[in-house]
C-alpha positions as CSV (number, residue, x, y, z in Angstrom):
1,X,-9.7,0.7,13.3
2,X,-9.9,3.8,15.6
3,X,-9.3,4.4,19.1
4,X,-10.2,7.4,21.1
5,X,-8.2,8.4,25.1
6,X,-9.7,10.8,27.6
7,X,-7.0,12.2,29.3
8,X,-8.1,14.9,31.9
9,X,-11.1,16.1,30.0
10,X,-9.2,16.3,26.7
11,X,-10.4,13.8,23.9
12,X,-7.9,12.5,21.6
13,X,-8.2,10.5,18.8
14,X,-6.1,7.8,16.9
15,X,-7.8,7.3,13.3
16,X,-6.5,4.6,10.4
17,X,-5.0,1.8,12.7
18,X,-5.3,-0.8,10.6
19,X,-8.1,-4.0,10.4
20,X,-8.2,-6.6,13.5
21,X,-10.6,-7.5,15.8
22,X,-12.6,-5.9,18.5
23,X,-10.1,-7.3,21.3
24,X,-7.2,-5.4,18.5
25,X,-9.0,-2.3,19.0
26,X,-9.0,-2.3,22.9
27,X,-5.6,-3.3,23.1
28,X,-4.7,-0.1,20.8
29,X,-6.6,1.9,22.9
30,X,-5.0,1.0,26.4
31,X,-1.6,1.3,24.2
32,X,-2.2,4.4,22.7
33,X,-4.1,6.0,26.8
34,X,0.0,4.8,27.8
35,X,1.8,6.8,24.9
36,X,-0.1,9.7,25.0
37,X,-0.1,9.8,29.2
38,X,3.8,9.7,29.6
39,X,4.5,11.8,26.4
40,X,2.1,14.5,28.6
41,X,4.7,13.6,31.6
42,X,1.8,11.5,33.9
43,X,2.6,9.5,36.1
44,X,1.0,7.1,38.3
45,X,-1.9,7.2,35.7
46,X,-4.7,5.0,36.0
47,X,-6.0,3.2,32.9
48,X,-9.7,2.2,32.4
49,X,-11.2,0.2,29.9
50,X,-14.6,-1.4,29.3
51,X,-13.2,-4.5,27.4
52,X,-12.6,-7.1,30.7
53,X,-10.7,-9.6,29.0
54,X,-8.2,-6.5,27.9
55,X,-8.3,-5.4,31.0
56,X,-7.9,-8.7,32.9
57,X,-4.6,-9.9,30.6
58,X,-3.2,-6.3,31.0
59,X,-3.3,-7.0,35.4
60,X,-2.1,-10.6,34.2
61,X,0.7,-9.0,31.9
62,X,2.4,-6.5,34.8
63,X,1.7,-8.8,37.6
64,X,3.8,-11.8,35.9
65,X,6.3,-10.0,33.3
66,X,5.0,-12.5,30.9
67,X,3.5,-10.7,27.7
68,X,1.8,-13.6,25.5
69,X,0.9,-11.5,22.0
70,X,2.2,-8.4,20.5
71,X,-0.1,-5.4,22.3
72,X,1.0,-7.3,25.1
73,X,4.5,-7.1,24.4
74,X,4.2,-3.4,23.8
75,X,2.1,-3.0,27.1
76,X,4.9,-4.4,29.2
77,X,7.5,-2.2,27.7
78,X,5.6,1.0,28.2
79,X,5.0,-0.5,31.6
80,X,8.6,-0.3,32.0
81,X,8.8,3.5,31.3
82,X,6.1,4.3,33.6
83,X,4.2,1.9,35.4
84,X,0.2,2.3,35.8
85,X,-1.0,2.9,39.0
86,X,-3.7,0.9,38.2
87,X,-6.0,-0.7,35.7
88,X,-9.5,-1.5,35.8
89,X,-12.6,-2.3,34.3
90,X,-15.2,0.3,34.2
91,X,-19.2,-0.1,32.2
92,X,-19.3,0.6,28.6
93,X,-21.8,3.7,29.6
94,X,-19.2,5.2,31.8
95,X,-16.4,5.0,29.4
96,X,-15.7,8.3,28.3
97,X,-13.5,6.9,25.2
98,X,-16.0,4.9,24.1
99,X,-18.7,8.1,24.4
100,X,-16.9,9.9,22.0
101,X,-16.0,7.1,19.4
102,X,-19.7,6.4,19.7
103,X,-21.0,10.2,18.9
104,X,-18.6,10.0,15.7
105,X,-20.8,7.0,14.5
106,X,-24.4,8.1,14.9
107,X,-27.1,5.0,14.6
């Protein structure tokens, strides 16, 4: 698996993650958008993702303190570090991380 983070116009890119699923791979993502935003010292960052059901157990995850898999578990302690603004579900055409994985895969 690979994952890709816009941060601020700048395009980083996590290669050689391992095998899983599709919902693995988003997780990693919206893990890896949280690493790489407090190691930059960011705060009140806003994380965006085009995978709903990601995005809609991350909300679950920081509204209730209740992580119920592993990403999840790493989600909510990152969460305590730094706490996201926000997170929210954007189009797959407007994802800018998903632009760029894209043009390294050419159909």
């Amino acid at each position: 698996m690979e994952a890709a983070v816009v941060i601020r116009g700048v395009e980083y890119l996590f290669e050689d993650l391992g095998t899983g699923t599709n919902t693995d791979a988003e997780w990693l993502a919206l893990l890896a958008a949280m690493e790489q935003a407090q190691s930059l010292g960011l705060a009140d960052i806003e994380l965006i993702g085009d995978a709903l059901a990601v995005i809609r157990e991350a909300n679950l995850v920081l509204n209730t303190g209740q992580a119920t898999n592993n990403h999840a578990t790493r989600f909510l302690a990152l969460a305590a570090k730094e706490r996201p603004a926000r997170v929210r579900w954007i189009k797959r055409e407007q994802n800018l991380a998903g632009i760029c994985l894209a043009s390294r895969h050419p159909r």
